[in-house]
Structure formats: C-alpha cells, structure tokens
C-alpha positions as CSV (number, residue, x, y, z in Angstrom):
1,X,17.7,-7.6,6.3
2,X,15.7,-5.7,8.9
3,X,12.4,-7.2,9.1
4,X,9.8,-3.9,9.2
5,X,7.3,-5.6,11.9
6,X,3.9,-4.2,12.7
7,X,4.1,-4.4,16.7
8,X,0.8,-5.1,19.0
9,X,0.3,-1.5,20.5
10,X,1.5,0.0,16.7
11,X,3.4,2.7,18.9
12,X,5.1,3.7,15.8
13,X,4.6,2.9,11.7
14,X,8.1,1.8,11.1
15,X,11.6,1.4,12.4
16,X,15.4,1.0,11.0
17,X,16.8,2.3,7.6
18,X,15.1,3.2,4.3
19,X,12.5,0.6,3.4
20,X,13.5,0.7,-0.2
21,X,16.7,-0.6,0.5
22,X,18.0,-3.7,2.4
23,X,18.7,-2.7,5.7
24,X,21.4,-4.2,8.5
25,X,20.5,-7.3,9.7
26,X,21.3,-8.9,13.4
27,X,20.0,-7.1,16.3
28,X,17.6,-5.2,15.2
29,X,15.6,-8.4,12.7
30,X,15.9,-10.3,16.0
31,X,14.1,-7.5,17.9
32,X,11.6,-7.1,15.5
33,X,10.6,-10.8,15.9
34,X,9.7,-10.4,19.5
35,X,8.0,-7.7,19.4
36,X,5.3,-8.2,16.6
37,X,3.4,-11.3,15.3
38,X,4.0,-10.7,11.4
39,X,6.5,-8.8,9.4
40,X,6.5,-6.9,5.8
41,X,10.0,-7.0,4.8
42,X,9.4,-7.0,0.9
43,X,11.7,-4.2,-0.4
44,X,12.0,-2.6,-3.8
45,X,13.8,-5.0,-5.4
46,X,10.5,-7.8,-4.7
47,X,7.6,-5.2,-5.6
48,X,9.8,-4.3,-8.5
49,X,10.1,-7.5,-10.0
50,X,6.3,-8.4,-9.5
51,X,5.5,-5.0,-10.8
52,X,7.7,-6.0,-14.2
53,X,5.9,-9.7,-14.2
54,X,2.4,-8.1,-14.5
55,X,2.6,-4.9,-14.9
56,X,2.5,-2.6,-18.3
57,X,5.1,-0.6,-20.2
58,X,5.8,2.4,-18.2
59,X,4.3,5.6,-19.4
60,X,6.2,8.3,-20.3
61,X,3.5,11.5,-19.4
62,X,0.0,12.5,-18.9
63,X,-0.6,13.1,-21.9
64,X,-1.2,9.7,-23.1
65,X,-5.0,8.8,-23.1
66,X,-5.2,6.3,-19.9
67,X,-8.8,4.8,-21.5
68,X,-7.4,3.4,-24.3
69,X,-4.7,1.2,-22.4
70,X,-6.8,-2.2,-22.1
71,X,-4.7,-3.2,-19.2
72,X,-5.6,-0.6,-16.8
73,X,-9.2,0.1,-15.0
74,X,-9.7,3.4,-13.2
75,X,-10.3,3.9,-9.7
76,X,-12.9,6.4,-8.5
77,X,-14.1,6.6,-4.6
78,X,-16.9,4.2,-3.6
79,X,-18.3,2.3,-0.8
80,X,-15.1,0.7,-0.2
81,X,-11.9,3.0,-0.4
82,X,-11.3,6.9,-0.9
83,X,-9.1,8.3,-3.4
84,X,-6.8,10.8,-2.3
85,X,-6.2,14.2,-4.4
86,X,-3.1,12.2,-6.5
87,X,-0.4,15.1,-7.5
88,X,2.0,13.0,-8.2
89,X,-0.2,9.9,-9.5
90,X,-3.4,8.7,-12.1
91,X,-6.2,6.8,-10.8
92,X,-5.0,3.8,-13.0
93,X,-4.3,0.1,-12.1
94,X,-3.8,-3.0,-13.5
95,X,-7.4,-5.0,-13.7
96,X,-5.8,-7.8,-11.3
97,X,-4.1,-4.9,-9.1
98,X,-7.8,-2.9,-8.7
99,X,-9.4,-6.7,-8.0
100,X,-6.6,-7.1,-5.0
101,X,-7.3,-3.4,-3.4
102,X,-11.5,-4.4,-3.4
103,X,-10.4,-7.3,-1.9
104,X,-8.5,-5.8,0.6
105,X,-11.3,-2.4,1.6
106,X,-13.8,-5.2,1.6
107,X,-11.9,-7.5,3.9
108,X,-11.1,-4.7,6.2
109,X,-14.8,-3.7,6.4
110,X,-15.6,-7.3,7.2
111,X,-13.4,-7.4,10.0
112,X,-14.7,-4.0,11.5
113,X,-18.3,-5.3,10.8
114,X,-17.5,-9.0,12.7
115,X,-16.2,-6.4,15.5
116,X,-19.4,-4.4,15.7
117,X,-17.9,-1.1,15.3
118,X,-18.2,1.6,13.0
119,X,-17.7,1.3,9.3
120,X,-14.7,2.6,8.0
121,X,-13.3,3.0,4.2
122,X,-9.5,2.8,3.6
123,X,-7.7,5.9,1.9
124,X,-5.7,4.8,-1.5
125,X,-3.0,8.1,-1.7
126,X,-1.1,6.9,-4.3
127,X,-1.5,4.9,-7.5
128,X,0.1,4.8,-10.5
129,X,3.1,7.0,-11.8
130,X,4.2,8.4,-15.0
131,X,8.2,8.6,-15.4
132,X,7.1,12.6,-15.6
133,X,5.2,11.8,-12.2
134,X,8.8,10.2,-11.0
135,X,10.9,12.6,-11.9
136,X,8.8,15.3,-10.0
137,X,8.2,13.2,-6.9
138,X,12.1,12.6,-6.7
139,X,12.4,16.5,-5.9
140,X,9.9,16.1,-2.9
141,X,10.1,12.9,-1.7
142,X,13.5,10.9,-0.7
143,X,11.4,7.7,-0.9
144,X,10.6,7.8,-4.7
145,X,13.2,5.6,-6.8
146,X,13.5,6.2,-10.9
147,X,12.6,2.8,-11.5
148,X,9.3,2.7,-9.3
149,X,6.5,-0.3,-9.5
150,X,4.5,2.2,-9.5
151,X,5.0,2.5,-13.1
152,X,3.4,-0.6,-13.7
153,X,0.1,0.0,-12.9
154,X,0.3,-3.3,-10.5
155,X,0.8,-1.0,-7.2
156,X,-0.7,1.2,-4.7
157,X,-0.3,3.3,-1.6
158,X,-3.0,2.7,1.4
159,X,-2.7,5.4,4.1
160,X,-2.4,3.5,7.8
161,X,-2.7,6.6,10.0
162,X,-5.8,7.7,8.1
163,X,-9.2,6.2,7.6
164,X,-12.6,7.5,6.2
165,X,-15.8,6.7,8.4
166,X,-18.7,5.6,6.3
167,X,-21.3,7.1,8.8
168,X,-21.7,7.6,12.5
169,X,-22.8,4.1,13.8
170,X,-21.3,2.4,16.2
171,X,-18.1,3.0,18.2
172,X,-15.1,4.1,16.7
173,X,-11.7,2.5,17.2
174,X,-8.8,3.7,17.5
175,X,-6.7,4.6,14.2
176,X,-3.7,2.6,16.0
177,X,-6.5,0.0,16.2
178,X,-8.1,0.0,12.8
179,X,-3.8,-0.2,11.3
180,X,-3.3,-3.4,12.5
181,X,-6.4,-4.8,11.7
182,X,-5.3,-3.2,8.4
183,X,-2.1,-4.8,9.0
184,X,-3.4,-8.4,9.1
185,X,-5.9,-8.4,6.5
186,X,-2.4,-7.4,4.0
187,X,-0.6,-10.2,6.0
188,X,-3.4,-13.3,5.2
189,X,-3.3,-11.7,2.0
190,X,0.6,-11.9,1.5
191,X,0.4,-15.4,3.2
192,X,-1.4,-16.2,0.0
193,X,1.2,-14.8,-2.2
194,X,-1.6,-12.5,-3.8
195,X,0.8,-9.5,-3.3
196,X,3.7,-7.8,-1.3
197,X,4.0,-5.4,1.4
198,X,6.2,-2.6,2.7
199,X,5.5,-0.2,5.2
200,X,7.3,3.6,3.9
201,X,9.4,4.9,6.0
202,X,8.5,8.6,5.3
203,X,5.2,8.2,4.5
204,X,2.2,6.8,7.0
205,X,1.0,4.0,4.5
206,X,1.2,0.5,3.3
207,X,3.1,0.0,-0.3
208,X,1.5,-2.6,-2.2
209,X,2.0,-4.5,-5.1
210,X,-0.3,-6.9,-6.9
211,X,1.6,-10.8,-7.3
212,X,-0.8,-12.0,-10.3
C-alpha cells in the first residue's frame, strides 16, 4: 500500500494512485517514509467500515426531512469552521462526527494561537451525501465511489489549500504552513484512534471519518 505522507515543505497535497484504492507498494511506501514524519494511508475500505459502525442508514434523497433524523446535528458556520456552498452534500453529521470536526477547528486554532499568529477557521466542503447526491457527483468527480461513508453521516471533507482568516491580527502564515499544522492536529487525533484520514487525490482536502 502506498503510504500518502504529508512531507515537511508540503510541496504537493498528494502523490501515487487513486486514494480510494490500494495503491502499489515497494518503492514508492519506502519513499514516502523518508520524506515526511506521519502518514494517512486509510483508504475506502477503512473510512467505509467505520462509517457503517456508527453511521446511519443511508438516505435515499433530499427530500427526506434531515430534523427529524435524531442521529444527525446540522452544521452551520461559526467561530470555528466555514461551511462551503455543499452542491453535492447536506449540512448533516452524526452527533459524535460534528463533536470530532469542533475538536479538530478548535485544536487547529490552538495551535495558531500558541504560535502567535493570525486566527484562522478551517473550511468543511463536504459533508454528508444522499445516494441522489452520489449518483450526481459520480458524473463530475472520478473520486466519488457508490458506496461512499459519506452516506453515513460519520464523515467530512476539510479543504487543506484553503483557510478562512477570522480577522486581521497578527501575521499570516503560509497556507503550506497552516496544512501541516492542519496535518498534525488530524495525526494526534488518528493516533487516538478517534477517526481516519485520507488525503484526495483530486481534490485539495483532508477526508475524514469519525471512529466512535
């Protein structure tokens, strides 16, 4: 399996084969190793099974009435993340999956704030799927798989080449900068076995699904 590794100078977001399939391993896993201090390597067959674990019964469309599902908690934009325009996805996650992504926004602030630089919010871009929602991505989007955990409401896209300054103070780093401290908040996080990670291949963001 290629190990997708975050590298010190984050250069680029991603390297080798499709990161929702197992990739070639050898050369290229070996590679990876040396070049980056931690790896997200959990693939759609991981995030899947998690998403399955805790997740709900998918939905079939829009039409059903989100508010009266007691497993899911809508998102709105706050002092913590942004919510992207979602075309192809409903503000909706699990209550344990919305408890992980304020854990993460706030963990990423504390790091920027320990650095004394400015204040930033994360950008969710994706969140949960309808199979309708699938089935449309699929003609857009070589990434998007019928079986998604995004159906689950357990899982959520944060973008890594995008971030949302809450004001002016202080100096601003780097988006390069602010990914891999990104990156490592995910990682202590993973390390904890509180979710997994996956870095798209075709899209600039993290993939990440909720483990409890």
């Amino acid at each position: 399996m290629i190990f997708l590794a975050i590298a010190l100078t984050l250069a680029s977001s991603c390297t080798g084969s499709s990161r929702h399939s197992k990739g070639k391993s050898g050369d290229t896993a070996a590679k990876a190793q040396q070049e980056a201090p931690f790896y997200f390597d959990d693939y759609q067959d991981v995030q899947l099974a998690a998403a399955q674990k805790w997740g709900i019964t998918p939905i079939a469309s829009r039409d059903t009435d989100f508010t009266k599902i007691p497993q899911l908690e809508k998102i709105e934009s706050c002092d913590l993340y942004t919510v992207e325009y979602l075309s192809h996805s409903v503000p909706y996650l699990t209550h344990h999956a919305k408890a992980l992504l304020d854990t993460i926004a706030k963990a990423f602030q504390d790091s920027l704030a320990a650095r004394h630089v400015r204040i930033e919010k994360i950008i969710v871009t994706s969140v949960t799927r309808t199979m309708d929602d699938v089935k449309r991505l699929q003609r857009v989007n070589s990434n998007a798989v019928s079986q998604s955990s995004h159906c689950y409401g357990t899982t959520f896209d944060i973008a890594h080449n995008n971030f949302y300054a809450v004001n002016k103070e202080g100096e601003e780093l780097p988006y390069s900068e602010q990914k891999l401290i990104l990156g490592h908040v995910l990682y202590r996080l993973r390390m904890q076995h509180k979710c997994w990670v996956l870095v798209e291949e075709r899209q600039p963001c993290f993939h990440v699904t909720v483990n409890y």
